[in-house]
Structures are given as structure tokens and as C-alpha cells.
N, C-alpha and C positions, 0 to 999 in steps of 0.2 A: 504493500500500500504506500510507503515510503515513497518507493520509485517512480510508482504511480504518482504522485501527490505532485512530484516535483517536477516529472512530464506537465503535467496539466497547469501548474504554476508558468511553465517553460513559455507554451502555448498562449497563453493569456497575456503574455511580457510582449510575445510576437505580435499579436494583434493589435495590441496598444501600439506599437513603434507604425505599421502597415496600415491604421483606420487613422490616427490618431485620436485613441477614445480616452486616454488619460488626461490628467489636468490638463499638462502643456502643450498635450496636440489639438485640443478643445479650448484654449486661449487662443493657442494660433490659428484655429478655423476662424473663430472670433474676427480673430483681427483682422484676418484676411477681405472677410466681408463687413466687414463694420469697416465705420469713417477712417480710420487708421488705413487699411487696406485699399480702399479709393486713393486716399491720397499718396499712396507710394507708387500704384500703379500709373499714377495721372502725371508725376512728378517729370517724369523721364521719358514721357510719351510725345511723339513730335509728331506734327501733321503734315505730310507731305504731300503735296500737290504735285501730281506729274501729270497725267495726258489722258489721250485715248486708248482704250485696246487694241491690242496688236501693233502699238505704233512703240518706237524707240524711249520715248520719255519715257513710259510707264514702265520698261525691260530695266532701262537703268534704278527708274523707281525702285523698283522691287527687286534690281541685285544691288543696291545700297542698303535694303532694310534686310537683309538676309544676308550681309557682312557684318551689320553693326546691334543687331538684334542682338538682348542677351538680358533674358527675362526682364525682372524689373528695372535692372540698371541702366538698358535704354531700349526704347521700342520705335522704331518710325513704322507706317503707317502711310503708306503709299494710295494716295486717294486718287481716281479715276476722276475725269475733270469733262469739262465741254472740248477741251482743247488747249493746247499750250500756251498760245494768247493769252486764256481766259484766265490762267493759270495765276499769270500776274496782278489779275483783280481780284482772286483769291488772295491770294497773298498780303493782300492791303485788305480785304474785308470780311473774311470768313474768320469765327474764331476759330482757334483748335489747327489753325494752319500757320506754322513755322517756316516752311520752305518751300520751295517751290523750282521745276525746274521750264524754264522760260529760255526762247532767245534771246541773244544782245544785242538784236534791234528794238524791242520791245520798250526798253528804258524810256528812248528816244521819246516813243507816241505818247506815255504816261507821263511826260515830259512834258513836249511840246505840244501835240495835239488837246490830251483831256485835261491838260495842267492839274494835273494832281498836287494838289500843293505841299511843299517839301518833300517828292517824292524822292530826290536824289540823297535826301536824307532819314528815309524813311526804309527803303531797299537797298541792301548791302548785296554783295556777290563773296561766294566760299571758296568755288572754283569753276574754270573750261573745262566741261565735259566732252563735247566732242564737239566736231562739226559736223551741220547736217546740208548736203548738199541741194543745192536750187538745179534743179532736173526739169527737162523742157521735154516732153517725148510730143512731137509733132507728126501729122502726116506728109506723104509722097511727097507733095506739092509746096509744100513750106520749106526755103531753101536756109533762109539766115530770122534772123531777130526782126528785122525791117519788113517785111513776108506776112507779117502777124497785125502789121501794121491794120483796124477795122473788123481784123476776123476774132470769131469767138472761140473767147479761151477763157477756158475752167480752171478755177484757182481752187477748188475743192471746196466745202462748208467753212462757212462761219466760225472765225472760231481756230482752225487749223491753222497751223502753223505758214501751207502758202496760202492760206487766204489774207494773211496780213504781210508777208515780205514778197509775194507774187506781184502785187499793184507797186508799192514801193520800187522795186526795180525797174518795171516798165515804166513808172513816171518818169525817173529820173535819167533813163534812157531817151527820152521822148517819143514815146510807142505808146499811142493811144489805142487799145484795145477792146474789144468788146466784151466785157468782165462777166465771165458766169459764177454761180460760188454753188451747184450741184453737187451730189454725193461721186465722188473718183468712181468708185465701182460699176454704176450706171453709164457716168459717158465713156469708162471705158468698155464697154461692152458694143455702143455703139459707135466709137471712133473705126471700128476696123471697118466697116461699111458704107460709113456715113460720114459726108462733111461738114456735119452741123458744126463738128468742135472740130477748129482748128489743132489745137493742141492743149494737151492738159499740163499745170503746172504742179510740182511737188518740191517739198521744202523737208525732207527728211536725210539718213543716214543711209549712204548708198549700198549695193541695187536696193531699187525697187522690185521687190519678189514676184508681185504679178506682174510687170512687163519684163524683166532681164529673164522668165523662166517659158514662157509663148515665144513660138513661132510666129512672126508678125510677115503681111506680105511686103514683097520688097520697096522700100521706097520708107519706110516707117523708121526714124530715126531721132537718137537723142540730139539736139540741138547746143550749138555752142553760145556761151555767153559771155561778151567781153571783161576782161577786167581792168574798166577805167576808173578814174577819178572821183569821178560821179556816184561810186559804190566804194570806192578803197576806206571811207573811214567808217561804217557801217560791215563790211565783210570781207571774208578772206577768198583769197585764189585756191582757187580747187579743179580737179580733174577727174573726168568720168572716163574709164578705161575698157578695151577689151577684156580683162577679168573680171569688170564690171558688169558687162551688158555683153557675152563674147556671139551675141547672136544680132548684135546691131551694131555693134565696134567691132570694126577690121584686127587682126592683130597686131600689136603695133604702132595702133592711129591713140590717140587720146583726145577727147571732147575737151575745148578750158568750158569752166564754169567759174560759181563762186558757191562761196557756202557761208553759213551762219552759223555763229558759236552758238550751244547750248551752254548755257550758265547754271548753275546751281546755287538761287539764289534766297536771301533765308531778311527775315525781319528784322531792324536794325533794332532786336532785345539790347539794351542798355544796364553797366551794372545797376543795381539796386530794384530793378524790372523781377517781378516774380520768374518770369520765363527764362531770364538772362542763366542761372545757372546751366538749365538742360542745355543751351544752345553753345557754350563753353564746352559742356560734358560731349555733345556732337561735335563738335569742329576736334575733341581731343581722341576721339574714336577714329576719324574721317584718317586723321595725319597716322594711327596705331595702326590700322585695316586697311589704307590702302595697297599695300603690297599684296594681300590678300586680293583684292578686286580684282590687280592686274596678273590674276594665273586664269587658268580655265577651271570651270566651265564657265567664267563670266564674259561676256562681253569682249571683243579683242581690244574695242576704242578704249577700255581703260587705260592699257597701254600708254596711252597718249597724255594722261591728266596727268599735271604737272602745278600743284599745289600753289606753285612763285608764281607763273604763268600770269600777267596783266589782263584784265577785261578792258578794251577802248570804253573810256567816257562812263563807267561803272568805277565806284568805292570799295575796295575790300573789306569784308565783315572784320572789326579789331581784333576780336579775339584771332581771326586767322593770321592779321598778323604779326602779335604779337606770339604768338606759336612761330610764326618764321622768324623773329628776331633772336628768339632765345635758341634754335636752334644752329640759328648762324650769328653768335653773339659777335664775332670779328665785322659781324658787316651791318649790325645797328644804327651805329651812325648814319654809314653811306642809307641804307634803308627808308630815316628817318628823313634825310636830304628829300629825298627821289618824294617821297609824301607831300 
């Protein structure tokens, strides 16, 4: 009975550690879900705004929350948005939304256009995530940029990314177009037949899967975009390649284009701000994890993010760089200059 007694004692020790049915596992259910337990979960929870489904923002979204993830000590929370655009008005007016990943033409509109007032001090930038290239796939008949001149071209929905840097380029080009903003899927269904759409425009990270993966008939080709003046302070030189598109680029040839930084850019939290610690504790995970990011299976463009890396005409979040100075204390000063 001894033996017995102490088996069954044994058993009972076990359960208590595995339910938590003794005092301190029945405190800690407690507090888990009582006030205490809210507020640790809420502490270190970041709201991030990326994009649409199936589009780049939201991939990066959610392999950023799935490097930096780590129970309660920090959670992002990758939110599915109207679009990358809109992203930025997120940002400025949703609660619960810390970040957001946007282009770096976008500053400019909320800038200039909606004058968001103090907006250049109200939106900080962490880092250049990638660039996402401005892709023209036009028909047979459309030879250059000037070709397009009257004809109707779809910038995709409201809201997407080329719905807002598609017009922006042709303005400033001076190519006055005939602007549609339809869903991409629909007029590409009917571009192969039909010359209602001139050509469609796309503002993401290259290829585009559903045209570089079709056999298109001959004549159907990605379109070149100059890289003048008139766009150099706004975007970068970029190139659409045979490994790109290898069933509409010759081997060998390269399309120029331009592309547009995606920024990862977060609410200018201030010390003594409730929020300011998590956004500290994120910028200190972002600089621990990125090595992480850049292996597989993530993304290859991480690769490319480079922490120092400058945004044109964007502020960098302090905390980021103050993490770069103490890192590179020999070049503080110079650092502090260049600010």
C-alpha cells in the first residue's frame, strides 16, 4: 500500500505541473486572463500594416512577424490593408497601427498634395526594403512610352501601389493618358484579344507571375522606361531582364525601367509616449534578426536591406539611429554632421 500510496501521490504532483490545478498554476491562469494578462500581451504587440494578398508587402509583412515573433516579448501582427497607399493613412489614423510598409513616393503626396500637417514629423522610416519595379507590359502595337500617348491604360485599383506612382510618372513625363484604375486580372484577360487597354501598369517586385509564366502572342512586350531627371529624385534605375520575363526578353537584351523603394515605415513614438518603449524593443529585434531574414526560406530581396541605407527626402526613426551610432561609435560624430 506504501508503494501504492506514493505512485498515486506521484500522479497527482504530475497533473498539477501539466493542468496547472495547484495554487501557482491557478494564479497564473488568473493572470493570464485577468487585467495583468491583457496588459503584457498588448505591451509588445505592434500593428502592422502591409498590403494586399498575394502581393509583396504583405510576404515581407509576415516574414518580419515570423522572425521577430517571440511570445509575449514581441508580436507584430501583419494587417491586410486596401493597398499600400492606403497603408500610409493607416498609419497616421488607425489605432493599434505602429508600422506600416509604404512607398517612398508616398511621403511626397501626404506632403504636398493632402498636407497632412507635420506629416514629415509625424512619419519616421526604419528601413529600404526593396524595390519594387514600375512594369509596363503593352500590346503589339505600342512601340515606346510616347505610343501610349491618348490610349487607355490601366493602373490597376485604387489604392495599389501603381494606381498612385503609375499617373505620377506619366505626368511628369508628359504623356497624357487615358487612366483606367480596373481590377489587373480582368483586363488582363482581355488584353490578349482586345485593344481596349492599351497597356497595363504594375508597381511591384519583379516578375510579374501571371504575365512572365503565359505564352503571350508575338508582338506582346515589357516596355522601356527612361530614367530622366524628371523621376531621378522620386526613384531608382532599374532593369527588367531575360531571367525576368525569359518568354518576352530576348536573352541578353534588358528593358531600363525605374523602381520605387518600399520603406518600412513606423510612427514617430517619442520617448515618454506609452508606445515608445515597444517601438525601441522592434527597431532592437529588427538590427538582432536580420541576419536571420537574409537566409532562406525568406525572401531573397532581404538580401539587399541595409539598415544605414538613406530614404530620399524621409527622416530616420531615432531610435534606429541611435542603434547605428552606438554601433559604429568611431563615426558618431561624422553621423551626427551628415543629420
Amino acid at each position: 500500500m506504501k508503494g501504492g500510496g506514493r505512485f498515486l501521490k506521484a500522479i497527482a504532483a504530475l497533473a498539477v505541473v501539466l493542468t496547472g490545478s495547484g495554487p501557482v498554476g491557478a494564479q497564473a491562469r488568473a493572470d493570464r486572463w485577468g487585467a495583468d494578462g491583457k496588459e503584457r500581451i498588448n505591451q509588445f504587440t505592434i500593428g502592422l500594416a502591409a498590403g494586399l494578398p498575394k502581393g509583396a508587402p504583405l510576404r515581407f509583412g509576415a516574414e518580419l512577424a515570423r522572425a521577430l515573433n517571440e511570445g509575449d516579448e514581441m508580436r507584430i501582427l501583419p494587417i491586410v490593408t486596401r493597398g499600400i497607399f492606403d497603408n500610409f493613412e493607416d498609419l497616421l489614423q488607425l489605432r493599434g497601427v505602429d508600422a506600416a510598409i509604404v512607398y517612398g513616393d508616398t511621403l511626397l503626396h501626404f506632403d504636398k498634395v493632402e498636407r497632412v500637417p507635420n506629416v514629415l514629423s509625424k512619419v519616421h522610416y526604419v528601413a529600404s526594403l526593396f524595390p519594387s519595379e514600375l512594369q509596363i507590359f503593352v500590346r503589339p502595337e505600342i512601340q515606346s512610352l510616347r505610343d501610349l500617348q491618348g490610349k487607355v491604360v490601366n493602373f490597376n485599383q485604387k489604392g495599389t501601389a501603381a494606381a498612385y506612382t503609375g499617373p505620377i510618372v506619366f505626368e511628369r513625363l508628359g504623356i497624357k493618358v487615358d487612366a483606367r484604375f480596373d481590377p489587373h486580372p480582368d483586363v488582363m484577360r482581355q488584353i490578349r484579344t482586345s485593344d481596349r487597354y492599351a497597356a497595363t501598369v504594375w508597381v511591384t517586385a519583379k516578375p510579374v507571375g501571371g504575365i512572365a509564366s503565359q505564352d503571350w502572342p508575338a508582338g506582346f512586350k515589357m516596355l522601356s522606361v527612361p530614367f530622366t531627371k524628371e523621376l531621378e529624385d522620386l526613384y531608382l534605375s532599374a532593369t527588367l531582364e531575360s531571367a525576368d520575363y525569359p518568354k518576352l526578353i530576348p536573352a541578353g537584351e534588358k528593358v531600363e525601367t525605374i523602381a520605387v523603394p518600399a520603406v518600412l515605415a513606423v510612427y514617430n513614438w517619442t520617448p515618454g509616449s506609452q508606445r515608445y518603449p515597444r517601438m525601441v524593443k522592434f527597431v532592437d529585434y529588427i538590427f538582432e534578426r536580420l541576419p536571420n531574414l537574409q537566409k532562406p526560406p525568406f525572401h531573397p530581396a532581404w538580401k539587399n536591406v541595409n539598415l544605414s541605407a538613406p530614404v530620399p527626402g524621409w527622416r530616420r526613426y531615432q531610435p534606429v539611429q541611435d542603434k547605428l551610432d552606438k554601433l559604429r561609435p568611431g563615426q558618431t560624430a561624422a553621423a551626427a554632421s551628415r543629420r
